[in-house]
PAROKE-219856 format. One record per residue: x, y, z of N, C-alpha, C in turn. Coordinates in steps of 0.2 Angstrom, whole numbers, plus 2048, in hexadecimal, padded with zeros to 3 digits. Layout:
# residues N
XYZXYZXYZ/...
***
This chain:
# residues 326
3E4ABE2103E0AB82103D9AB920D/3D8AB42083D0AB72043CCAB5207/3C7AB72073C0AB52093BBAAD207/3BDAAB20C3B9AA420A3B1AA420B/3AFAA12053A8AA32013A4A9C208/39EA9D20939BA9720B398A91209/399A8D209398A8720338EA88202/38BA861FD385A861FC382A81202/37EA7F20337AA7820537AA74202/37AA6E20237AA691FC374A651FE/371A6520336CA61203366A64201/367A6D203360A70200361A701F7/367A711F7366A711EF364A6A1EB/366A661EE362A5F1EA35AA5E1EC/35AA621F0350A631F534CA651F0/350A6D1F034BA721EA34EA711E5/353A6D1E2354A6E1D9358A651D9/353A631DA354A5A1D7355A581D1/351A5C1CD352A5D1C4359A5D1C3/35DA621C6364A641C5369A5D1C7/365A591CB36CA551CC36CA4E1C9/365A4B1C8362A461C7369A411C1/36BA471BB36FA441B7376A441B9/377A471BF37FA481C2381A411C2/37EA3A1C5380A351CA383A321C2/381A331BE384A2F1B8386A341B3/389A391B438FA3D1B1396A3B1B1/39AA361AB3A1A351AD3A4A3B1B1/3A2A421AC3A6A481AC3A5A4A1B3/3A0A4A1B839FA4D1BE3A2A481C4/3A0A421C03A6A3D1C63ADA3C1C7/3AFA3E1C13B6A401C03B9A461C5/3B4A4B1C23B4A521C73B5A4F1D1/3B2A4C1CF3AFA4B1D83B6A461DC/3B7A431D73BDA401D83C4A431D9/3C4A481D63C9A4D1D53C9A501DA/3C3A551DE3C1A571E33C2A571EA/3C1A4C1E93C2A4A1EF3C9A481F0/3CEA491ED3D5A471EB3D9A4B1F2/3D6A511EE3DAA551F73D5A591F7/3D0A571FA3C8A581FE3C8A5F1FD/3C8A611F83C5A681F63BEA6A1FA/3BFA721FD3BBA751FB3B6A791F9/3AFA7A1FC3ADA7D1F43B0A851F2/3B6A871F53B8A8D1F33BBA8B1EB/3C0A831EB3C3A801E63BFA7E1E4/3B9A7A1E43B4A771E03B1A7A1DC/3AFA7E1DB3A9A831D93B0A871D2/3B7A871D33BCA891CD3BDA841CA/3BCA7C1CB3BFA751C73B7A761C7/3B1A761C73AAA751C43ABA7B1BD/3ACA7F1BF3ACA851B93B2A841B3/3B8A801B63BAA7F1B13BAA781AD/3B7A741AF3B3A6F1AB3AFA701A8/3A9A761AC3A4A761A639DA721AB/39FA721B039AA6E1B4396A741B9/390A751B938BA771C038FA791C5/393A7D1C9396A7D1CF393A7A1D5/38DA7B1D6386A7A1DC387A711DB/387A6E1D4385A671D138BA651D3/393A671D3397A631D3399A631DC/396A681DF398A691E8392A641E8/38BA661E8389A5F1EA38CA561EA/38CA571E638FA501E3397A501E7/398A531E73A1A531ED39DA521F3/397A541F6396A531FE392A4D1FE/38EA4B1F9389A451FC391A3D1FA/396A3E1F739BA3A1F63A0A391FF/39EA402033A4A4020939CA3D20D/398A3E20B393A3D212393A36214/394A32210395A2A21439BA27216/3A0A2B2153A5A2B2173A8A2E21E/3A5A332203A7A392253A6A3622F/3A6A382303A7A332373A7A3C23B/3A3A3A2423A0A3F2473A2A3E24C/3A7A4624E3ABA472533A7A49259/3A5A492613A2A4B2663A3A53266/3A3A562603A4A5D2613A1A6125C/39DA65260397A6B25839BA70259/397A74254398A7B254395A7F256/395A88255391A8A25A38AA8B258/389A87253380A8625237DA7E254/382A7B255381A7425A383A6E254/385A7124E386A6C24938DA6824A/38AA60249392A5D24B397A5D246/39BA5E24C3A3A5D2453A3A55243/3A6A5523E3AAA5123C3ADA50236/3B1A4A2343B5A492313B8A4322D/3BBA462263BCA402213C3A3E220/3C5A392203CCA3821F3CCA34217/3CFA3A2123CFA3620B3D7A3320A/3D5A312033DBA2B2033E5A31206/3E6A362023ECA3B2033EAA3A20B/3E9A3C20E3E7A3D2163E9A35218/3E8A312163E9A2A21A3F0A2721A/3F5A2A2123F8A292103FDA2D214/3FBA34216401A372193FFA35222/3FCA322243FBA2F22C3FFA2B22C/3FFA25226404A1F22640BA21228/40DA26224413A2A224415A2C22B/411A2F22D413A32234413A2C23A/40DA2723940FA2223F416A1E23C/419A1E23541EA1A234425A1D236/423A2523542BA2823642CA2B23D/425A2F23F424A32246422A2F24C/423A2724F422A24253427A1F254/42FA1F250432A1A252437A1C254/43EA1C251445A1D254448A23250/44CA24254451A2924E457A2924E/45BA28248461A26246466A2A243/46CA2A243470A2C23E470A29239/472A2D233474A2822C478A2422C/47AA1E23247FA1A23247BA14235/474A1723646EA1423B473A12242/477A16244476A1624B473A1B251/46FA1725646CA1B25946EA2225C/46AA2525B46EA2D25F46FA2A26B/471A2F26B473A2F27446EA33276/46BA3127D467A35281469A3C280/470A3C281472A43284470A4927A/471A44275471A4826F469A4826E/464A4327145EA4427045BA4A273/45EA4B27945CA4F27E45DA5827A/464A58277466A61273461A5F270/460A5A26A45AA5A264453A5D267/451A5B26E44CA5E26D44AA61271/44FA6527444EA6C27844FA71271/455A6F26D453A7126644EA75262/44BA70261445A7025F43EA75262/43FA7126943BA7726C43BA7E26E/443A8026B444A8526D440A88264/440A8526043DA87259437A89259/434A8225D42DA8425E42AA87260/42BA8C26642CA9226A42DA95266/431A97262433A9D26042DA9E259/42CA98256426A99250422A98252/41FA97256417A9825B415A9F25E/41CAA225E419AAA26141AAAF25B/41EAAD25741FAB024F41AAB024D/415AAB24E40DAAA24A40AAAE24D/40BAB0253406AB425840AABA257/40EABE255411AC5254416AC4257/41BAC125B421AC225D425AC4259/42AACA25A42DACB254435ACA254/437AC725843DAC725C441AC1257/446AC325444BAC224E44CABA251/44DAB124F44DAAD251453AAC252/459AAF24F45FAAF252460AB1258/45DAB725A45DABC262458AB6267/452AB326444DAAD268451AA7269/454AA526545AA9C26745CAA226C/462AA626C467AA826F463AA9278/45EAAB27945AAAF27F45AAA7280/454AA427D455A9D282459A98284/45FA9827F466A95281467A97288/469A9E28646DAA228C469AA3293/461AA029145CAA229945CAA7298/45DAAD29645EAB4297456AB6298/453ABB29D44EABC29D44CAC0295/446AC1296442AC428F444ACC291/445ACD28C445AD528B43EADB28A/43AAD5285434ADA28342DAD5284/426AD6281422AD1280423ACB27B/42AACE275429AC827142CAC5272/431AC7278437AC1279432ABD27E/42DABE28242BABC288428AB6285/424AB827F41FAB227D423AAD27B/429AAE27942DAA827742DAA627D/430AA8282433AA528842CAA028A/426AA328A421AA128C420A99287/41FA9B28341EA9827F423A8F27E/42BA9128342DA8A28442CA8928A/42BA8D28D429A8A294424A84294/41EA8628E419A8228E41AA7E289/41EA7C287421A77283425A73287/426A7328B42CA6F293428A6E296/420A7229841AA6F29B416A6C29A/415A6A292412A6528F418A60290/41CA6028D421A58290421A53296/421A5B29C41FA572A341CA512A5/414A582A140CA5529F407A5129C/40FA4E29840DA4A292408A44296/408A4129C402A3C29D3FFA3E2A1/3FDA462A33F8A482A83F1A472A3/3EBA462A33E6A462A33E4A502A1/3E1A4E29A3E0A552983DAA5829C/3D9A5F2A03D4A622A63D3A692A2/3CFA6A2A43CDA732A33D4A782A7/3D6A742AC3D9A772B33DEA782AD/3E2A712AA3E8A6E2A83E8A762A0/3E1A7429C3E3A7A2953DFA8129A/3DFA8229F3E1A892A03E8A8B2A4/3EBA872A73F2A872A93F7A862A3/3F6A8429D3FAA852993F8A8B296/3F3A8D2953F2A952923F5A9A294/3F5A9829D3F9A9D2A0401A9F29F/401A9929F408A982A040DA9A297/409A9B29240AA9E28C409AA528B/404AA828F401AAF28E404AB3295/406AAE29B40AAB429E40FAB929E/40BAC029F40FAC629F412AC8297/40BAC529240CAC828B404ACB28B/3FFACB28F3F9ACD28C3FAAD528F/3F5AD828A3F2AE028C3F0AE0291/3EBADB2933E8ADA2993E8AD429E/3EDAD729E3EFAD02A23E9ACA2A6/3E4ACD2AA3DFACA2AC3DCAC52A8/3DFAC32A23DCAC029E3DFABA29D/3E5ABA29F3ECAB52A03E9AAD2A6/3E7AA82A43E5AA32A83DEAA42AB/3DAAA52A73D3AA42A83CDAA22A1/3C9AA12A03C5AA129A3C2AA629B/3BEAA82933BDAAD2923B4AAE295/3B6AB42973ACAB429A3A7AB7296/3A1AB529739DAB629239BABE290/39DAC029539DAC92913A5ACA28E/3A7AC728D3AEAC92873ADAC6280/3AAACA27B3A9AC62733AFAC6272/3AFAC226F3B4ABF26A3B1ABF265/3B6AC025F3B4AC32563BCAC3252/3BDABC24F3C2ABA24C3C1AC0245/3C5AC42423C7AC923C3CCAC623A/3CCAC82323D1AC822E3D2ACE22E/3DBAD022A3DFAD722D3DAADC229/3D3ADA2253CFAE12233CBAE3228/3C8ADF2303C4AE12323BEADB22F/3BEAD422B3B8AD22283B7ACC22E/3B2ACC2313B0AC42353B4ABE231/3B6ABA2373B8AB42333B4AAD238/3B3AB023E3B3AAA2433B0AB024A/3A9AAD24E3A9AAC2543A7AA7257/3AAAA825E3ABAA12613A5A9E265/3A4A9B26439DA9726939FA9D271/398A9D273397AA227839BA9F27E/39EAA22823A2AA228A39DA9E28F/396A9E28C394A9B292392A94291/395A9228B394A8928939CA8728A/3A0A8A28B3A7A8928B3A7A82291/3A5A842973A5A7D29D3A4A76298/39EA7629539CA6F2933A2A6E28C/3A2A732883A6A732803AFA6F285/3B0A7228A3B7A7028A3B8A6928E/3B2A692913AFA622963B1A5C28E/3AFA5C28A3ADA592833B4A59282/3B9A5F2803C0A5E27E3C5A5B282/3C3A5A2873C9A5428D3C5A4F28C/3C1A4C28E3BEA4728B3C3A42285/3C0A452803C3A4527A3C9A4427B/3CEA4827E3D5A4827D3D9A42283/3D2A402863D6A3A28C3D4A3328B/3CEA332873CCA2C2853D1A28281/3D1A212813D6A1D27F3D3A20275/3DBA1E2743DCA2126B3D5A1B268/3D6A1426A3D1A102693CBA0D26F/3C5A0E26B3C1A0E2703BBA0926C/3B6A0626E3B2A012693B0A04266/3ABA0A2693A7A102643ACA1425E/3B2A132603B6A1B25B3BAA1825B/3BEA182553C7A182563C8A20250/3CAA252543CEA2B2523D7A2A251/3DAA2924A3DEA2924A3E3A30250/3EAA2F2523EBA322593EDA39255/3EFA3924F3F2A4024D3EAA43248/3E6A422463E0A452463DCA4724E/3DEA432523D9A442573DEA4B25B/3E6A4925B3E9A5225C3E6A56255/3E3A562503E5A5C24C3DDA5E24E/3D8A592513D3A5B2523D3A61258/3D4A5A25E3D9A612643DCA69261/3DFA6825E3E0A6F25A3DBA74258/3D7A702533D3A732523CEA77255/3CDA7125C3C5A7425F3C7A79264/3CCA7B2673D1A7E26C3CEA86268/3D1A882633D3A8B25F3CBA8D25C/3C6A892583C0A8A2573BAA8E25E/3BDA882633B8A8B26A3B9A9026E/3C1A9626D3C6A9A26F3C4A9A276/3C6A9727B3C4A952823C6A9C285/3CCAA02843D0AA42863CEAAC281/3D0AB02853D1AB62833D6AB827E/3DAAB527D3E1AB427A3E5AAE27B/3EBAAC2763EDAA62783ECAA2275/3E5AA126F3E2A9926E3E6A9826B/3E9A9D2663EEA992613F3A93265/3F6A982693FDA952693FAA8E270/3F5A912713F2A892763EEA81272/3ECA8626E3EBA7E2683F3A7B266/3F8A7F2643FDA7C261400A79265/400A7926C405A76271400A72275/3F8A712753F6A692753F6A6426F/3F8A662683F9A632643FEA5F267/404A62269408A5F26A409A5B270/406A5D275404A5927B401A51279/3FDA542753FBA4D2733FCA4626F/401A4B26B406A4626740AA4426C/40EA46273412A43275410A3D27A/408A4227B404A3C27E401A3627D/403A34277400A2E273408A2B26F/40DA2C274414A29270415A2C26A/415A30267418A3526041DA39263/421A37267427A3C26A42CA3F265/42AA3D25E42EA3F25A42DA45258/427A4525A425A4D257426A5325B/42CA5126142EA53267433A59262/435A5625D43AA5625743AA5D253/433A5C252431A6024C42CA6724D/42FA6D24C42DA7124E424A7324A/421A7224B41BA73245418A7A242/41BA7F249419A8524741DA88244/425A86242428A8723E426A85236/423A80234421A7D231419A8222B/416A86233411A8A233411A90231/417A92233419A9823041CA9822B/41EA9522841FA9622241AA9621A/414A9521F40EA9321A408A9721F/407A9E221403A9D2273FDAA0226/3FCAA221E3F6AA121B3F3A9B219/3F6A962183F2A902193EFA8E21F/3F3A8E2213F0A8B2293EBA9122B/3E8A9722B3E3A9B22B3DFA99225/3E0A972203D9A9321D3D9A8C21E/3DAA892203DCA812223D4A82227/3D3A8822D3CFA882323C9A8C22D/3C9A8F2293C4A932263C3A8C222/3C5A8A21F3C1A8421A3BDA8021D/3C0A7E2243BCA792283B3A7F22B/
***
């Protein structure tokens, strides 16, 4: 995975070198660029190679790509570990595939004869399915267990033989305990009982299975060199940081103050799970399966369907810069 460069400031750079940009606002060639950019929100890892090969300032044309998101962007009840708030833009591609998903992933499902399927066929689909998810949820986290031998072990119930069979197992249990708890109200209690119930009897240290992590435990995200990529906001802001993410995740989708469309507001969920690692271990596979929780909990049962981590794995370098970009 390569090293993603940190974006410059663009506000200090138009502070101390105004000279440099004065002539940007009326550059076709720079607007066109910024347009381009913002197409599928580049970046400055990509900006700064489409500035160079145009022939444009790289600094001039990332400026100009952020002061175009800053009036658009909208502010999430969540910072970072220097207090800065998140937030977020939804450009036109992005809006265009929401449409898509409230149109295909919130209604019926049919055969090609448009006859509805049966309970009982709904029901193989999507134990189906989550028996997929499980399986590509622990694959991402190391489980090495062949997916022929994983379908067959949770068909059969057979107990786990080893740790990677364990995390599958784990791993649908809390896929059938998201289901249950598709309308329970999201708690600290609630995303620590799912951790547990993912990470039982796969950790090193076990002690660390169903609790948050405490403030003498560093956490220090690596790439497979050994290079920092990520640490987490300290253990001892965790109480308020997670008070903040149920909040979030129990409030009505529409509210006066906000409307959060419901599949940004899970990929947000995702994200911050994962970004504030509550847990010693786990965060992965406990963000992927309140994603899901919260898709079912906002009527997307279709995504009951769709395995994502399978989806994930197969691209699982992007999804490791997808969190570095941000």
């Amino acid at each position: 995975m390569p090293h993603i460069p940190t974006p410059p400031n663009h506000a200090s750079l138009i502070r101390e070198h105004p000279d440099r940009f004065h002539a940007a606002f009326s550059d076709p060639k720079i607007m066109v660029a910024v347009r381009r950019c913002e197409a599928k929100y580049r970046h400055w890892h990509k900006v700064r190679y489409i500035a160079q090969a145009e022939g444009i300032d790289p600094e001039v044309l990332w400026a100009m790509v952020k002061l175009s998101r800053m009036g658009t962007r909208r502010e999430l009840p969540f910072t970072d570990r220097d207090g800065q708030s998140l937030s977020y833009l939804i450009p036109d591609r992005l809006q265009e595939e929401l449409m898509m998903i409230d149109r295909e992933l919130a209604g019926h499902i049919t055969f090609d004869d448009k006859s509805p399927i049966t309970d009982s066929q709904r029901d193989r689909f999507i134990v189906s399915a989550l028996m997929e998810e499980a399986i590509a949820s622990s694959q991402l986290e190391g489980a090495s267990t062949a997916h022929r031998v994983a379908k067959e072990m949770l068909r059969r119930e057979r107990p786990p033989r080893d740790r990677s069979e364990q995390m599958i197992v784990n791993n649908y249990r809390a896929m059938m305990f998201i289901r249950e708890q598709r309308h329970t109200p999201l708690t600290t209690d609630f995303l620590i009982e799912l951790q547990r119930i993912l990470t039982q009897d796969t950790l090193d240290r076990p002690d660390e299975c169903g609790r948050l992590r405490r403030t003498d435990e560093t956490v220090v995200i690596e790439d497979p060199y050994g290079e920092e990529l990520h640490i987490p906001p300290s253990a001892s802001t965790l109480p308020r940081r997670l008070e903040a993410l149920c909040a979030f995740a129990n409030e009505p989708v529409s509210k006066e103050s906000r409307f959060v469309h419901p599949v940004v507001r899970a990929m947000t969920l995702h994200f911050q799970v994962a970004y504030d690692h509550p847990f010693c271990d786990g965060n992965g596979r406990t963000a992927r399966t309140l994603f899901y929780w919260y898709m079912l909990r906002t009527g997307y049962w279709l995504f009951e369907f769709l395995p994502i981590s399978k989806l994930i794995s197969q691209s699982p370098a992007k999804y490791g810069l997808a969190y570095q970009y941000v």
